[in-house]
Residue frames relative to the residue before (quaternion, step in Angstrom):
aa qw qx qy qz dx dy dz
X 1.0000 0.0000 0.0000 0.0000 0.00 0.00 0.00
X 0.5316 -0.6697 0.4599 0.2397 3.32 -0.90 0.78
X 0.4149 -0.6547 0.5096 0.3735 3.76 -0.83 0.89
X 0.2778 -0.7991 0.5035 0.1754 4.03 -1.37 0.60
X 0.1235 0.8116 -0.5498 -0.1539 3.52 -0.55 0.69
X 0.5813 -0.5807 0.4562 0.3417 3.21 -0.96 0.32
X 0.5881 -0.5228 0.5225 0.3283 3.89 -1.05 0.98
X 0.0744 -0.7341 0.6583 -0.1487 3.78 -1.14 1.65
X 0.2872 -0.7617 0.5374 0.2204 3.10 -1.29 0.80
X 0.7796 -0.1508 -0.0479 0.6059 3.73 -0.40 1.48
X 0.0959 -0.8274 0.5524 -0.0326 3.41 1.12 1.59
X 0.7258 -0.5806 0.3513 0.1125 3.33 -1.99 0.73
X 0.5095 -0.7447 0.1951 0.3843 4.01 0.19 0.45
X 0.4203 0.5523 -0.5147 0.5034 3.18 1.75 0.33
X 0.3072 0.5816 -0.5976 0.4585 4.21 1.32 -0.41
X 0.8127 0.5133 -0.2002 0.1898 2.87 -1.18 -1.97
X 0.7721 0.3850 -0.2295 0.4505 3.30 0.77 -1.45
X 0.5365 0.5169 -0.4294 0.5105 3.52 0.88 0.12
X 0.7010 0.4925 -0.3299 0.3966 3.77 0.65 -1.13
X 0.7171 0.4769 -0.2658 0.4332 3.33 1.42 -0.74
X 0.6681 0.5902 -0.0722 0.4472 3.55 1.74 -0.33
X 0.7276 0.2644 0.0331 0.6322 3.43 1.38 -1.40
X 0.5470 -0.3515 0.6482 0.3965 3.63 -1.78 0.50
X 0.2930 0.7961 -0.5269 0.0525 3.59 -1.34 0.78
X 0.6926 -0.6600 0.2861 -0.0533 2.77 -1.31 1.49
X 0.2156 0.8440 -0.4874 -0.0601 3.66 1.20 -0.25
X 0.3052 -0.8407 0.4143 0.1684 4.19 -0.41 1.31
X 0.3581 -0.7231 0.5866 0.0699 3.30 -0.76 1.23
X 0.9305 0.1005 -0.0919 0.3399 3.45 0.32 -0.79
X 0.2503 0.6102 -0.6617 0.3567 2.98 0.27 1.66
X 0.5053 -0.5470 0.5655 0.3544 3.48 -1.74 0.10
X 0.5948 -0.7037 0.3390 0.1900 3.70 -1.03 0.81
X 0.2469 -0.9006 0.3524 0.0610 3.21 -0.17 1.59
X 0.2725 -0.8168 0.3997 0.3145 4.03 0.22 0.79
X 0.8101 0.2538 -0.2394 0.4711 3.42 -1.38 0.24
X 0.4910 0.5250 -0.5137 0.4684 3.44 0.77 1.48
X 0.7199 -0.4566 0.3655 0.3738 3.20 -1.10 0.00
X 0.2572 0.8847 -0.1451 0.3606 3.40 1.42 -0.02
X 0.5876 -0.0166 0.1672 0.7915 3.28 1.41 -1.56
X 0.7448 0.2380 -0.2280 0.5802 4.30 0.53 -0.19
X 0.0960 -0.7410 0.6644 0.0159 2.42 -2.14 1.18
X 0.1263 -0.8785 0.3430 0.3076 3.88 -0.10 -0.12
X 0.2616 -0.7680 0.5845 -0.0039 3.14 -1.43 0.64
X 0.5206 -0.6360 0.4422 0.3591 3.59 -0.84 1.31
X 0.0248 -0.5317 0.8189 0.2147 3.38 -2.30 0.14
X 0.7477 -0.3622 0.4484 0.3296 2.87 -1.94 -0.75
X 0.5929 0.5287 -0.1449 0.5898 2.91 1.83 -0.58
X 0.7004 -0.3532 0.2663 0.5602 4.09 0.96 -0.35
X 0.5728 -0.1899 0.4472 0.6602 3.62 -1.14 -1.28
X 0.2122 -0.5784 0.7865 0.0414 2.19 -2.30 0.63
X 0.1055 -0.9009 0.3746 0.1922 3.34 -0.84 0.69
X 0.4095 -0.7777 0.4533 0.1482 3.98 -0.12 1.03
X 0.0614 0.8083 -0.5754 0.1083 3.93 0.05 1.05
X 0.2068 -0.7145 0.6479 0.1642 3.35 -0.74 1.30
X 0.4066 -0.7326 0.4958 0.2284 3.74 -1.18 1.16
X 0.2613 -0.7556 0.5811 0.1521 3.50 -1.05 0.48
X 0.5332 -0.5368 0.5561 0.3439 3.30 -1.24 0.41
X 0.4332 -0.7591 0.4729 0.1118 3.84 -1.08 1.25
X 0.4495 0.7147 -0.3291 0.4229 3.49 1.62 -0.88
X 0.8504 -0.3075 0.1958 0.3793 3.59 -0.02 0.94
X 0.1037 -0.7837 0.4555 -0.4093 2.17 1.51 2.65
X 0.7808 0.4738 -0.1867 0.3619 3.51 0.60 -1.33
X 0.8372 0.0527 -0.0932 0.5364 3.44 -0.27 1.38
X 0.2463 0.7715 -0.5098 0.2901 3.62 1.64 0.96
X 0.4895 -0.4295 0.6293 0.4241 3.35 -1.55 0.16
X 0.6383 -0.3841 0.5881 0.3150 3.17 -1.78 0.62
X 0.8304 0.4019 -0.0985 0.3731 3.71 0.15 -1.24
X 0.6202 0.5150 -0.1869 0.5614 3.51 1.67 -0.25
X 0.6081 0.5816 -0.3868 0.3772 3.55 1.65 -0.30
X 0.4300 -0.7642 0.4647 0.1232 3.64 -1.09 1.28
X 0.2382 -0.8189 0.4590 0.2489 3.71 -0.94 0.76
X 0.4623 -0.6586 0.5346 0.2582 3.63 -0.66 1.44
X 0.0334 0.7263 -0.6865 -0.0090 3.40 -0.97 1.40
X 0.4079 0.5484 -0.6560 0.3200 3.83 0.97 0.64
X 0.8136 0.3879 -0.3385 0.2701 3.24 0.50 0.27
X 0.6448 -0.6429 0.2836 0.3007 3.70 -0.62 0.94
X 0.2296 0.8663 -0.4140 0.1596 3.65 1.70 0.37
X 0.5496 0.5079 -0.3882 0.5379 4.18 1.38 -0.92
X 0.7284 0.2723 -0.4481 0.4409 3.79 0.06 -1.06
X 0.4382 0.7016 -0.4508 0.3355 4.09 0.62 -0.74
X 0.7217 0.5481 -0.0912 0.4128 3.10 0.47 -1.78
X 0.7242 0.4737 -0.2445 0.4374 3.19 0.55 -1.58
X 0.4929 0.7157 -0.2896 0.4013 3.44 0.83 -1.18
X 0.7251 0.3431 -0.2410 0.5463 3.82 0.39 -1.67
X 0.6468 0.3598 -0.5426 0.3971 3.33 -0.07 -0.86
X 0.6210 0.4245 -0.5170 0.4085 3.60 -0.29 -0.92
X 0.6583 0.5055 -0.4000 0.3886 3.52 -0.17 -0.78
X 0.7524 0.3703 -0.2616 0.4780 3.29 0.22 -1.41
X 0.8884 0.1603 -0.0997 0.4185 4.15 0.36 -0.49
X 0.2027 0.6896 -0.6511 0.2439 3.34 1.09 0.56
X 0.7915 0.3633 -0.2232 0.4380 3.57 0.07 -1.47
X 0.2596 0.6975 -0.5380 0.3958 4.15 1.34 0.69
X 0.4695 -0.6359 0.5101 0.3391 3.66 -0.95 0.60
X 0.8841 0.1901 -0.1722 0.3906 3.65 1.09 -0.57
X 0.1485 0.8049 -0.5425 0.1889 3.51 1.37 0.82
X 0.8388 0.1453 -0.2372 0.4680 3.46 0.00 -0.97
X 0.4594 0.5751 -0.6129 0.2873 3.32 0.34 1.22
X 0.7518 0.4167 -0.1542 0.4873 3.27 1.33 -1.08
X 0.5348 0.7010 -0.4305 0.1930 3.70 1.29 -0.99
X 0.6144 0.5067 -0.4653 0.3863 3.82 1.09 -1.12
X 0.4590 0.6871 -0.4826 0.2903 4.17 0.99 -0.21
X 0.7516 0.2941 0.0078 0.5904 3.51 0.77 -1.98
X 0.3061 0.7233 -0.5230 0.3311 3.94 0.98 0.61
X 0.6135 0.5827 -0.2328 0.4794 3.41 0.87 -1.61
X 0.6907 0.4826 -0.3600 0.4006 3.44 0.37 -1.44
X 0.8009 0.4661 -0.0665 0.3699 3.80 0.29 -1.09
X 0.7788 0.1428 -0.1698 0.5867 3.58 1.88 0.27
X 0.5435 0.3949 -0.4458 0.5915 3.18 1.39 0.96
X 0.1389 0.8221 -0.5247 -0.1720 3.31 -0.98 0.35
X 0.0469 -0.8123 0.5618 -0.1496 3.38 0.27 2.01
X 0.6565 0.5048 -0.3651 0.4253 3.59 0.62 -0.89
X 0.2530 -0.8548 0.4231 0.1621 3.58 -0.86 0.61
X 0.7523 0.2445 -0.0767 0.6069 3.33 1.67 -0.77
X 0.9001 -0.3436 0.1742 0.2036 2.61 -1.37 1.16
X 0.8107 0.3431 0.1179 0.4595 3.00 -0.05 -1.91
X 0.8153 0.2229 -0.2396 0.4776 3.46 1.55 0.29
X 0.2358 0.5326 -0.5494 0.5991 2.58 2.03 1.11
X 0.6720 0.6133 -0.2663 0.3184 3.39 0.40 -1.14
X 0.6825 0.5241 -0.1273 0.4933 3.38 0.77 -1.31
X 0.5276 0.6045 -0.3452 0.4869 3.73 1.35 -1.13
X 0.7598 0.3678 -0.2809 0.4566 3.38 0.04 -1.96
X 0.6233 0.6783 -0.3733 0.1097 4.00 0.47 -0.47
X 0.7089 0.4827 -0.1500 0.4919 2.13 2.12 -1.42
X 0.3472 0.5935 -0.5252 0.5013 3.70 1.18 0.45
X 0.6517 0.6340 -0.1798 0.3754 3.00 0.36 -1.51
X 0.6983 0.3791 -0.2681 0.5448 3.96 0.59 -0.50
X 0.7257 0.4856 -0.2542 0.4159 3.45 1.18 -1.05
X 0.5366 0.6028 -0.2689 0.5258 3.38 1.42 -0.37
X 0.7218 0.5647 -0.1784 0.3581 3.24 0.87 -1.22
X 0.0212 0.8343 -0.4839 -0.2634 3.01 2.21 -1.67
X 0.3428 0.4548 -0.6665 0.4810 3.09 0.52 2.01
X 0.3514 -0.7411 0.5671 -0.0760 3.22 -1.08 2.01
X 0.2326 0.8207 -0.4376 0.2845 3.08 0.51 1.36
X 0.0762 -0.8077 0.5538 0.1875 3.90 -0.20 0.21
X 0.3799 -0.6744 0.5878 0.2353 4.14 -0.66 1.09
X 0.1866 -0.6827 0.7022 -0.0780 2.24 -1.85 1.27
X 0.0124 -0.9480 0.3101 0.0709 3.72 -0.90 1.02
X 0.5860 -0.4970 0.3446 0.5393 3.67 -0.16 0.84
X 0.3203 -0.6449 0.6902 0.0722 3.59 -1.52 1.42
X 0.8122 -0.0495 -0.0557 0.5787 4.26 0.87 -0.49
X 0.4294 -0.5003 0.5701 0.4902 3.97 -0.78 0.07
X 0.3846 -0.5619 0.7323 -0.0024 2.44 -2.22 1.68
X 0.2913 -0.5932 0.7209 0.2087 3.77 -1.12 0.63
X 0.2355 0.6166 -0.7511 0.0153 3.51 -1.49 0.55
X 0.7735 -0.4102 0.3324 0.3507 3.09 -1.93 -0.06
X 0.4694 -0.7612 0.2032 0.3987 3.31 -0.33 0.56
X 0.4293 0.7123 -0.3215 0.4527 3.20 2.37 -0.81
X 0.8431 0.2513 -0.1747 0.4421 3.81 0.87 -0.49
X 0.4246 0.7202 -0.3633 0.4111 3.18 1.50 0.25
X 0.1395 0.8662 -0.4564 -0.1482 4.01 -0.01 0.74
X 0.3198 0.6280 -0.6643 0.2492 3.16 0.69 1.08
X 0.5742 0.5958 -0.1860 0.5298 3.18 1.27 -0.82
X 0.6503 0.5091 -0.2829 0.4877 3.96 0.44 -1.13
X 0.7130 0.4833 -0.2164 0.4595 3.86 0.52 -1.75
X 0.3375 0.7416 -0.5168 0.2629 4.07 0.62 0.28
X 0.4064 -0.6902 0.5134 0.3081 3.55 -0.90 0.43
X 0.7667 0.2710 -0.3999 0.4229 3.49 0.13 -0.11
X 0.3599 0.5662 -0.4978 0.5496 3.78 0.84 1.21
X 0.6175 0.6951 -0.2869 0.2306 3.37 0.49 -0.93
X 0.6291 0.4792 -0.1606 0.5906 3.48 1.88 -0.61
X 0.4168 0.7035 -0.4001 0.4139 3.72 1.61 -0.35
X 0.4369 -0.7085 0.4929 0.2534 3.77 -0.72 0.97
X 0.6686 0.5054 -0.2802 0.4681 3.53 0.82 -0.49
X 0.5340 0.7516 -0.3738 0.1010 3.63 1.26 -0.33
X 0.3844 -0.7267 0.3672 0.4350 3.63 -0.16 1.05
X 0.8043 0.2812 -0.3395 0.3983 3.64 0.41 0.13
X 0.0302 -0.7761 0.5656 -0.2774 3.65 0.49 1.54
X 0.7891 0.4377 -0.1390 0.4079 3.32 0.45 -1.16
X 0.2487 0.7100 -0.6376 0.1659 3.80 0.77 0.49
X 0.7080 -0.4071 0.5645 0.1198 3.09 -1.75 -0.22
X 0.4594 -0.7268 0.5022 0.0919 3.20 -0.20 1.67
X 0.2900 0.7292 -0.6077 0.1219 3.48 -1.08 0.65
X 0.7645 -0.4807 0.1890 0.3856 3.46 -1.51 0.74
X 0.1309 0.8625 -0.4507 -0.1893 3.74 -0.64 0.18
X 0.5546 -0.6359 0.3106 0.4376 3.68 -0.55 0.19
X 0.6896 0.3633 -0.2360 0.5804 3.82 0.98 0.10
X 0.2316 0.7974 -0.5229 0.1924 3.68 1.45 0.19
X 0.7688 0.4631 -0.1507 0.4144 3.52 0.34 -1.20
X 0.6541 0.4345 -0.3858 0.4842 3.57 1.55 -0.28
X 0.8476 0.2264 -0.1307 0.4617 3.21 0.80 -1.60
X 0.3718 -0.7921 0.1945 0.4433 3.79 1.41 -0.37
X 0.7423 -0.3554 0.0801 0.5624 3.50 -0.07 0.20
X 0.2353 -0.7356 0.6304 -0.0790 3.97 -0.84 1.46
X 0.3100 -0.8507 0.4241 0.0197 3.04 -0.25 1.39
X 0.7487 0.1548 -0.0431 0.6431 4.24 -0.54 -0.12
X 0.2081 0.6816 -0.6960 0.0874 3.47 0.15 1.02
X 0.6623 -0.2162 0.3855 0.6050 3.65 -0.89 -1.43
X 0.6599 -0.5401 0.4627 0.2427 3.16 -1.34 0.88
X 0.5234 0.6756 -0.2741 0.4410 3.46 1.48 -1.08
X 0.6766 0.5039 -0.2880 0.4533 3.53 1.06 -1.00
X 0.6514 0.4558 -0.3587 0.4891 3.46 0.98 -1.00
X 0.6186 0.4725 -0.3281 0.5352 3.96 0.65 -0.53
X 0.8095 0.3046 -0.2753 0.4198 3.46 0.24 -0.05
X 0.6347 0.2320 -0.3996 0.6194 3.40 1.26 0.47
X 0.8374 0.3278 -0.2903 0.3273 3.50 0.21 0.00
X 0.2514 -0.8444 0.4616 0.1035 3.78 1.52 -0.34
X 0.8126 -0.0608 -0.0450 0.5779 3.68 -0.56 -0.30
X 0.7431 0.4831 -0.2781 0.3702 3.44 0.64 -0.56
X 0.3713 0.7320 -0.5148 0.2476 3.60 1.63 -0.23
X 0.7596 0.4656 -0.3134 0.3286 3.67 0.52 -0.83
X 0.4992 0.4748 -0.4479 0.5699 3.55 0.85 0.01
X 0.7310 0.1536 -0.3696 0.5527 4.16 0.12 0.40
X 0.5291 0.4415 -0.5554 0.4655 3.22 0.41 1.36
């Protein structure tokens, strides 16, 4: 059986490494679960993580499809967004190689749902990575245990849990290394912008 994660917005490098490692599952038909990686991703300051939350529309939030949820552009969340990254990776050895990729994403606002905002930035994201992979997505919701479920397991606010099964990443350069020291499972975005061709060898 194929491992399931749940659909992430600029998802975290314990994501990736799995997509680039494991048979995977990416779930379509569940109902949309807040404060998950889902609509947030994080990203270093000088100060710690930051976290980046793309707002949804509430209007028949409760018990949405995953695939049916709408992004709230009355609010000013793309220039918000855009803004940190730059901050956080201007001074990245490979920001302005990759930035003209995830430009589009953050000053257009054609895409209407969620999960194909989501699904959009991945597929940069694999090609960048130069992980030749082709997605695959859940046809009905699977019940599992919850201990082995990682849609459920991959959650940011787990990520600090001593037991987490994905503690052990790979060290790599960061631009705030020296303030805040090394900050595991950020966004994938972080590993690509400090490491470029080489992001896939710490996966």
């Amino acid at each position: 059986m194929s491992i399931l994660l749940s659909t992430a917005y600029l998802p975290p490098v314990e994501y990736l490494s799995l997509l680039l490692k494991e048979d995977v599952e990416i779930e379509k038909c569940e109902n949309f679960v807040k404060q998950t990686y889902r609509n947030r991703a994080l990203i270093p300051t000088a100060n710690g993580i930051l976290p980046l939350t793309i707002p949804v529309k509430k209007h028949g939030l409760h018990n949405c499809p995953i695939t049916k949820v709408e992004i709230d552009y009355s609010q000013p969340w793309q220039r918000m967004h855009w803004r940190a990254i730059e901050a956080a990776y201007n001074a990245s050895p490979f920001f302005l190689y990759y930035k003209d990729y995830f430009y589009p994403f953050y000053h257009q606002q054609d895409i209407i749902y969620l999960f194909d905002f989501n699904i959009q930035l991945l597929t940069i994201l694999l090609k960048l990575f130069k992980i030749d992979k082709k997605l695959h997505f859940t046809s009905t919701y699977a019940v599992l245990d919850k201990n082995e479920d990682l849609r459920l397991i991959i959650h940011p606010k787990k990520r600090e849990c001593a037991d987490y099964p994905f503690n052990n990443m790979n060290v790599y350069r960061q631009v705030f290394l020296e303030k805040t020291g090394f900050i595991p499972n950020l966004s994938c975005i972080d590993l690509l912008f400090n490491e470029g061709n080489w992001a896939i060898e710490k996966l």
